[in-house]
Structure formats: structure tokens, C-alpha cells
C-alpha atoms as one frame of an Amber mdcrd trajectory, in Angstrom:
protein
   0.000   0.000   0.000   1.010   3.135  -0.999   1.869   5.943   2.031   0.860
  10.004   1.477   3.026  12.591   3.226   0.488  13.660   6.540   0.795  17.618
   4.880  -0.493  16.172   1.808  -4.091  14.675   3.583  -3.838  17.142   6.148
  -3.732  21.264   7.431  -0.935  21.419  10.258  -1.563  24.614  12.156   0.957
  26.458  14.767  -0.378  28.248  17.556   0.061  31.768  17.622   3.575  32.127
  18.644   2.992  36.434  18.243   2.326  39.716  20.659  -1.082  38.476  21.543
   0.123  35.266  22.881  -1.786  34.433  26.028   0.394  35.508  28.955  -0.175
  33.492  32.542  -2.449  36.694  33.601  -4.492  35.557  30.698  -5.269  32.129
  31.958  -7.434  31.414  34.456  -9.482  28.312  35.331 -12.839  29.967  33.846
 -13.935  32.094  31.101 -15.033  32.307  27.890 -12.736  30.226  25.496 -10.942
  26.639  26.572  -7.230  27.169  25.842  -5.705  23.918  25.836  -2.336  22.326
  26.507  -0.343  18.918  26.875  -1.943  18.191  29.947  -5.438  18.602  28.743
  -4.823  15.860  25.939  -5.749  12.261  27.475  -4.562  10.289  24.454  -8.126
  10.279  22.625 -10.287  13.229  23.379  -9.776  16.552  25.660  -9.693  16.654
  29.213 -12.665  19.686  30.148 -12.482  18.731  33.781  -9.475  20.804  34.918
  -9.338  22.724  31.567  -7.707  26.409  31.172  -9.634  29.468  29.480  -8.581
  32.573  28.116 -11.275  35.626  26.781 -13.385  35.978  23.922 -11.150  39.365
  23.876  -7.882  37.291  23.598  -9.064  34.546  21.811 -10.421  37.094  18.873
  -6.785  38.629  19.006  -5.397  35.287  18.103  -3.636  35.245  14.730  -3.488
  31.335  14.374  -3.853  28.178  16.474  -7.433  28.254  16.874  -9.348  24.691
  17.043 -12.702  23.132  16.173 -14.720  20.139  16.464 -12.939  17.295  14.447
  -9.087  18.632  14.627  -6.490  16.526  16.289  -4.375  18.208  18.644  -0.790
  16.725  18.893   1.997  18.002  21.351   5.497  19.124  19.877   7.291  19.461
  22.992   7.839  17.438  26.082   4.982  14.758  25.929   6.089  14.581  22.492
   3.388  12.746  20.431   0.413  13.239  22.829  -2.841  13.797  21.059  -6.466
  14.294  20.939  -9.038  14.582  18.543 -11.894  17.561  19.451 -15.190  15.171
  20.036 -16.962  17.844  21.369 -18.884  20.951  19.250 -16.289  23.411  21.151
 -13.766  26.379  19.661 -10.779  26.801  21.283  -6.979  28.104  21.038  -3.892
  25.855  21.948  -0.746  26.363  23.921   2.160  26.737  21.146   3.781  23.336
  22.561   1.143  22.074  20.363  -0.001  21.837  16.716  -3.609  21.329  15.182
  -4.001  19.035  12.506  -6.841  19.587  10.544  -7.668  16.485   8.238  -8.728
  16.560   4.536 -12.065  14.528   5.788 -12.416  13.574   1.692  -9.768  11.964
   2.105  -8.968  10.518   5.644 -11.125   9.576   8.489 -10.180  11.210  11.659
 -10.403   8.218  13.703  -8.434   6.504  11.389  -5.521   9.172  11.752  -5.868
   8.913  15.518  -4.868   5.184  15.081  -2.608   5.735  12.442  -0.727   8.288
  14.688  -0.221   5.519  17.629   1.225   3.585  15.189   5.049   1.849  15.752
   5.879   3.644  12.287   4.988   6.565  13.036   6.617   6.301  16.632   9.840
   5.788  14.545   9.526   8.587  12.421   8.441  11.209  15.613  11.883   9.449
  16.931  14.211  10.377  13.877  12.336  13.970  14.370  13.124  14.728  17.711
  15.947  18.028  17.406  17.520  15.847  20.023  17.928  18.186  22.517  18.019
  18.227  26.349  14.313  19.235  25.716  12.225  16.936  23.637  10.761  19.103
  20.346   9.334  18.233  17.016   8.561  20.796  14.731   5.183  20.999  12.684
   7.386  20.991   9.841   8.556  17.476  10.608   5.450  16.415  11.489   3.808
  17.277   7.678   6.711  14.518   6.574   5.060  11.798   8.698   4.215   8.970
   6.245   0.825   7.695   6.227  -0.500   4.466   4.708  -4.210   5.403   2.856
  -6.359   3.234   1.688  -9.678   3.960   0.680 -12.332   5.607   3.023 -13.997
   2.423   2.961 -11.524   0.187   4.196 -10.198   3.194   6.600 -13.903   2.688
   8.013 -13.629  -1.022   8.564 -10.090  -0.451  10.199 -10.994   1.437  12.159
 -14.416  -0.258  13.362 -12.244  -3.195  14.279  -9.373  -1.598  15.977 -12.029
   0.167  18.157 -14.073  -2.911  19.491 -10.664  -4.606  20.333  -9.799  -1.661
  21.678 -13.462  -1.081  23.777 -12.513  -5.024  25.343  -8.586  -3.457  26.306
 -10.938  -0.656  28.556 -13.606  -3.061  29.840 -11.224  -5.304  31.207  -8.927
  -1.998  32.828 -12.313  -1.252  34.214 -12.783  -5.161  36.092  -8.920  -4.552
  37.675 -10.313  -0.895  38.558 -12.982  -2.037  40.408 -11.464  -5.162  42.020
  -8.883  -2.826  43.140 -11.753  -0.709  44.673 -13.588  -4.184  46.025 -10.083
  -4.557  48.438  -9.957  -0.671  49.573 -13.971  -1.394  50.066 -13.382  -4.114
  52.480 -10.327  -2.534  54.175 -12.773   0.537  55.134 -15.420  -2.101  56.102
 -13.345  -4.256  58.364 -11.236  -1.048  59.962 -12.716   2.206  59.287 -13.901
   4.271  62.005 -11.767   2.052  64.421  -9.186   3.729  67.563  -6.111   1.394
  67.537  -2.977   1.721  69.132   0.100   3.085  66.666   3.426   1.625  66.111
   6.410   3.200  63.782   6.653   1.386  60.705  10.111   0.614  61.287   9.406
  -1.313  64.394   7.300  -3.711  62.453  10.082  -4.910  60.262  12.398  -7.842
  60.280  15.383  -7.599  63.046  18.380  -6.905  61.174  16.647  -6.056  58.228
  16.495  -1.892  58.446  14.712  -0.013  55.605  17.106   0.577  52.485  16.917
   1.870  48.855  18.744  -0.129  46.217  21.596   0.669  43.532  22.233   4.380
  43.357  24.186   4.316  40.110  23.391   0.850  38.031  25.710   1.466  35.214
  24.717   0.051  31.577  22.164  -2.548  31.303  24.387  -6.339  30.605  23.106
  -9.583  29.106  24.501 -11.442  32.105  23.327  -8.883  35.093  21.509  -8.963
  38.448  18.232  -8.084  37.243  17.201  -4.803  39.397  13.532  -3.827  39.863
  12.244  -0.421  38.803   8.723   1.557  39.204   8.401   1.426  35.444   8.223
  -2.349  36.311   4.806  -2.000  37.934   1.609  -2.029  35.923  -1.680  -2.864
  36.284  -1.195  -3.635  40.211   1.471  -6.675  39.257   5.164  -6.378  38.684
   5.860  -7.004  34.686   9.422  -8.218  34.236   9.889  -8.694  30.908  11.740
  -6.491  30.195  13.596  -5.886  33.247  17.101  -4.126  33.727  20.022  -5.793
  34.567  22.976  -4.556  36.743  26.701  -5.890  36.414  27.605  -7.677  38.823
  30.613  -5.936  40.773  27.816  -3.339  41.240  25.405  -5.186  42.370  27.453
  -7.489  45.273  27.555  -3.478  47.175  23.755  -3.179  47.829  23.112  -7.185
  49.395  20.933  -5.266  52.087  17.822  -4.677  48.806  18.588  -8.084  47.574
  15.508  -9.874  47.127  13.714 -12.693  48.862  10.685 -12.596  47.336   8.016
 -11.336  50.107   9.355  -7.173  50.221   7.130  -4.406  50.160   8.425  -2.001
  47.773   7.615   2.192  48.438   8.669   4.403  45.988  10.833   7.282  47.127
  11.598   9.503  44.497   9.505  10.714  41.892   6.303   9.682  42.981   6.596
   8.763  46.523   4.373   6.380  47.777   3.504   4.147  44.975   3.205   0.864
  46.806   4.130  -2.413  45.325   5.115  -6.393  46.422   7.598  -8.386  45.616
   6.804 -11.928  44.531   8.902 -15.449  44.387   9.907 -14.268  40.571  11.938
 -11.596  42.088  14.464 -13.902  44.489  17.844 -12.770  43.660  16.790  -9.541
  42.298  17.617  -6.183  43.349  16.148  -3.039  43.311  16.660   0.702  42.299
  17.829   3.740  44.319  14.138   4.715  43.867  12.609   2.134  45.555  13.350
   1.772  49.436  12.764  -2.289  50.174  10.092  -3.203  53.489  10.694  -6.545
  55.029   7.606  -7.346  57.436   7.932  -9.475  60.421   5.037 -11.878  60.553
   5.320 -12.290  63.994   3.873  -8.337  63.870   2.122  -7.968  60.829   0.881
  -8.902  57.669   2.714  -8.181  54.944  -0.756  -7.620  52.670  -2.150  -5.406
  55.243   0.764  -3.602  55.672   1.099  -2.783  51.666  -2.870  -2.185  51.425
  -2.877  -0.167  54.583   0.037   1.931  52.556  -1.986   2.683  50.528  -4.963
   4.584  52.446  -5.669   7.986  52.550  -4.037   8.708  55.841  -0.845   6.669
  55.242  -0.287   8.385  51.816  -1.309  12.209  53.224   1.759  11.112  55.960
   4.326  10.392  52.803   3.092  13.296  50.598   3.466  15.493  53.672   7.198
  14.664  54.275   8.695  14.967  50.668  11.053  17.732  50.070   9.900  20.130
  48.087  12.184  20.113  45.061  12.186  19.307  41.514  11.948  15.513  42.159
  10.295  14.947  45.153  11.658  12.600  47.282  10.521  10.750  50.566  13.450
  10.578  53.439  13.965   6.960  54.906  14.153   8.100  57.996  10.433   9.963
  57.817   9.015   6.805  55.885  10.257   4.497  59.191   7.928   7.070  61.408
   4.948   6.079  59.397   2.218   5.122  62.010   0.893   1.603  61.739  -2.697
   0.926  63.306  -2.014  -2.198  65.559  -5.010  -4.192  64.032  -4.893  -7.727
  65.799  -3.340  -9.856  63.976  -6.011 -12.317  62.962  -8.077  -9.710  61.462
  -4.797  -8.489  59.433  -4.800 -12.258  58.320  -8.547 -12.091  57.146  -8.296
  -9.350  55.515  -5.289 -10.580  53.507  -7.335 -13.783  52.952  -9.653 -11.795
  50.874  -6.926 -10.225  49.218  -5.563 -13.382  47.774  -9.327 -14.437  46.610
  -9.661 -11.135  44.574  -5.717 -11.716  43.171  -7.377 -14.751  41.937  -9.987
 -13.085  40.081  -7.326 -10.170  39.191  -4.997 -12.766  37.631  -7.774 -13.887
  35.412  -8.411 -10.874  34.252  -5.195  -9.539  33.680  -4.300 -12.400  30.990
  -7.361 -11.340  29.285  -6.341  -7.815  28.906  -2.642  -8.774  28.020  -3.875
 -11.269  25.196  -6.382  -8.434  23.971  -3.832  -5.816  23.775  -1.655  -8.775
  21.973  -4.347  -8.623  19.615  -4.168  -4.954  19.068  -0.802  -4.371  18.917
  -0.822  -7.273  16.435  -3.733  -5.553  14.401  -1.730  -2.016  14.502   0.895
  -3.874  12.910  -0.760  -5.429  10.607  -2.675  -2.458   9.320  -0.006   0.261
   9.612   3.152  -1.492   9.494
């Protein structure tokens, strides 16, 4: 199949880079006009929740980068590649870190372009793109060079038909893991909500000996023949995925035996988004982790290590981590304020139920998860298929 040039199927529009460029005293979180940005663009459609707004004033000063219903919006800098399509029957201006593209609609569906814009070609192409510098930037310029395949508007229709009922089952099985997750919060509430219990530090629940240590400050290159080292980018979904997992040479490795795995850790983020609770499983045994991740080693003569990781996760527990990170570029949780943390003292045999349940949802969470993981198999094998 033939491929078009994107500029050639398509109207790329800049925003208006000029003297009536919305300043910050322009902006404000109501008004007249939506005046949207990277963060506004949730990979299909817009985001009007939290959305920005500038004037009808300002927004008739505008010069260029002014969007309606149908137009894709696609990010040029930072989130480089981060779209939308306009659903709604809305005008609106855009931040100049983004471009409109305005499709030829004789010519190519606007779903279909949405697709065709996830696909791994044009991934590689946005790659070769990139100016390369500290700062990730495409221009729109580089971005009318994109090379589409087009067929005809009929079998652009049925592609995209297809694509989006696979795509529907990917969603509908996110939701089941979504609300399973919410099922175990649910019962923690139920069983302990509401309830006085005495308080212990965090650290005095954990293994003698063990302390409370992040991994591998500086891994080095990622070898064949490595320790394998945990990262966050290793958790998704609510389960570690280590497929593609980093490995560290040994010589670095041997200095950090304290985060050497056994297989039953709790894991806490510490930098970057502190608090992200995850758990180690018999897969990991041997494994290390990342300066990023400080490693939890639970007594069970004190606690359970599900309740523990679940509890974590609350409200309260996670208002207690947010509170202590240093305010600075990348936030970071201290060690020594994450071994303050105040455990409720639930009796033991109640931690144990509740963990019971735990494991029974898992079940149903395991199930589900190999659905969603052959369905987006499927996808990603249709994507392929269909756009090379």
C-alpha cells in the first residue's frame, strides 16, 4: 500500500507564537474560550475537567492556532506525540507546545488518523524527528513529513471499526482490575474504618536486622549477564511485569546485598512519585532493586505483609508520605520519615482475614489480567498489521 506525506491529507496549524500570545495573567481556570495544553490531551479526546480558558477578547486577538470540532491536537514538545481529537462541538486556542491538525475529511477519516498516529511507524519517524535536545521538540514541519499508509475511506472505516471494538474489550477489562482494586480498599474501610487502635512506627514492624534501604544508586549500563534490578516502570496494572527488566553488572550489584531480594518485600517508591506501593513476589528472588525504591521486610510475627502494603496505601498513610517529601524538583521521601509512618495495631487475625480476601480477589485479578494482556496482543498485532 502506498503511504501520502500527513501535509499532503492534512492542514498542520501552529499556535500563535505572536504579541497576543496568552500571557499566565491571561489564563485562568474559567472564562469564555478553553485554551488547551499537553496536559489537557488524554490520548483520545480533551480533558474539560481541569481545563484552562482565556477571553473571547484574547481569543479574537489570536492570529493562528485556533481549534474546532474534528481537529487533532498533537503536542510538539515534552509529551512529544500526545494527542487528541476535538469530540466535542467546542472552539478553542492551543498552547504553542502544540499543533492542530486539521484532516482533509475527503480523504482521511479522523479516527483513522488517531490510530494511524499511535502507530510503531509513526513512533519511529516522531523518533528520527526529535531536534535531540536536552528538551524533547518536534517541529510541525517534521510532522507534515510523517508517512501515512491510505487506503480507501472504505476500508479506513472497517479499520478502524475493528481496531475500536478490540480496543473497547482493552478498557472493559482496565475497568474489572479498577474495580477489584476498589472491592479490596472497600473491604479494608469495612473491616477497619472508624476504628481507635494503638500506633506503632513502621520501622518497628520490620524484620530484626533487616532496616529499611533503597537499592543501587548508580546501576551502570544494562548487561546480558546482570543482576536483574527492579524499577517503578516495572509495575503495571497492580502486578510487577518483568519482561523487560534491567540488569545490573555484577561488581555493582554485590555493594547493595541489604535490597537483595527474597521474594516477600514491600516495595515504596521514594523519588519521583513517593508512595507508589508495590510487592515483591517469588519471581523476584535474587533480584535487586533501584535507588528509587526503598525495600520493606515485614515481620510476621507483627504484621501482615498484605495489610501492611494495602494499609500503605490509604488515605491517611499516603497524606503522611506526601506530607514529608522535600519540596524540590523531584520529590523525594526521606527513609528516615518513611520508618515514622504510624501503623494501626489491628490484631493480627483480622490483618490475616483481611489478607485472605486479598488473595481471593488476586485470583480473580490474575484472570483478568491475561485477558487484557492477550487483547492488547491482539491490538498491537492488528496495529501492525494495518499500519506497518
Amino acid at each position: 500500500m502506498d503511504k501520502v506525506r500527513l501535509g499532503d491529507i492534512a492542514t498542520l496549524i501552529n499556535g500563535d507564537r505572536g504579541k497576543n500570545y496568552p500571557s499566565q495573567a491571561d489564563i485562568t481556570d474559567e472564562g469564555d474560550i478553553p485554551f488547551v495544553n499537553a496536559g489537557h490531551l488524554n490520548g483520545r479526546s480533551i480533558d474539560f475537567e481541569e481545563m484552562n480558558y482565556i477571553s473571547q477578547e484574547k481569543y479574537d486577538c489570536l492570529s493562528s492556532g485556533k481549534f474546532i470540532k474534528g481537529d487533532v491536537l498533537y503536542c510538539l514538545r515534552g509529551s512529544l506525540g500526545k494527542k487528541a481529537i476535538v469530540n466535542d462541538d467546542v472552539e478553542g486556542a492551543i498552547a504553542s507546545s502544540l499543533v492542530i491538525i486539521r484532516p482533509d475529511y475527503k480523504r482521511i477519516d479522523g479516527d483513522y488518523l488517531m490510530f494511524s498516529l499511535d502507530s510503531p511507524s509513526i513512533k519511529e519517524q516522531l523518533i528520527k524527528a526529535n531536534n535531540g535536545s536536552s528538551q524533547p521538540n518536534l517541529s510541525a514541519a517534521s510532522v507534515r513529513e510523517y508517512q501515512i499508509e491510505l487506503p480507501d475511506m472504505q476500508i479506513q472505516k472497517a479499520v478502524v471499526e475493528k481496531l475500536a471494538k478490540v480496543r473497547e474489550a482493552i478498557d472493559n477489562r482496565q475497568c474489572e482490575l479498577d474495580l477489584l482494586d476498589l472491592l479490596i480498599k472497600a473491604r479494608f474501610v469495612e473491616m477497619f474504618g472508624g476504628q481507635e487502635f494503638e500506633r506503632k512506627q513502621l520501622i518497628d514492624l520490620i524484620q530484626e536486622g533487616a532496616g529499611l534501604s533503597y537499592g543501587i544508586v548508580v546501576p551502570g549500563d544494562n548487561v546480558d549477564d546482570g543482576i536483574p534490578m527492579v524499577r517503578p516502570s516495572d509495575f503495571k496494572n497492580g502486578r510487577l511485569n518483568l519482561d523487560n527488566v534491567y540488569r545490573v553488572a555484577l561488581d555493582i550489584e554485590c555493594k547493595y546485598k541489604k535490597t537483595r531480594l527474597l521474594g516477600d518485600e514491600i516495595l515504596v517508591q521514594v523519588i519521583g512519585q513517593p508512595g507508589q506501593v508495590m510487592l515483591s513476589d517469588e519471581r523476584c528472588k535474587g533480584m535487586n532493586v533501584t535507588r528509587n525504591l526503598a525495600v520493606i521486610r515485614i515481620d510476621k510475627n507483627k504484621a501482615d505483609r498484605l495489610f501492611i502494603s494495602h494499609y500503605l496505601t490509604t488515605e491517611e498513610a499516603q497524606r503522611f508520605m506526601f506530607g514529608s517529601t522535600n519540596q524540590s524538583t523531584l520529590k523525594q521521601l526521606p527513609l528516615n520519615k518513611l520508618k515514622e509512618l504510624p501503623v494501626p495495631m489491628v490484631p493480627i487475625s483480622e490483618q490475616v482475614q483481611f489478607a485472605d480476601f486479598v488473595k481471593q480477589v488476586d485470583k480473580s485479578k490474575v484472570a483478568v489480567q491475561k485477558a487484557l494482556d492477550e487483547t492488547q496482543t491482539l491490538f498491537d498485532s492488528l496495529m501492525h498489521e494495518y499500519f506497518g
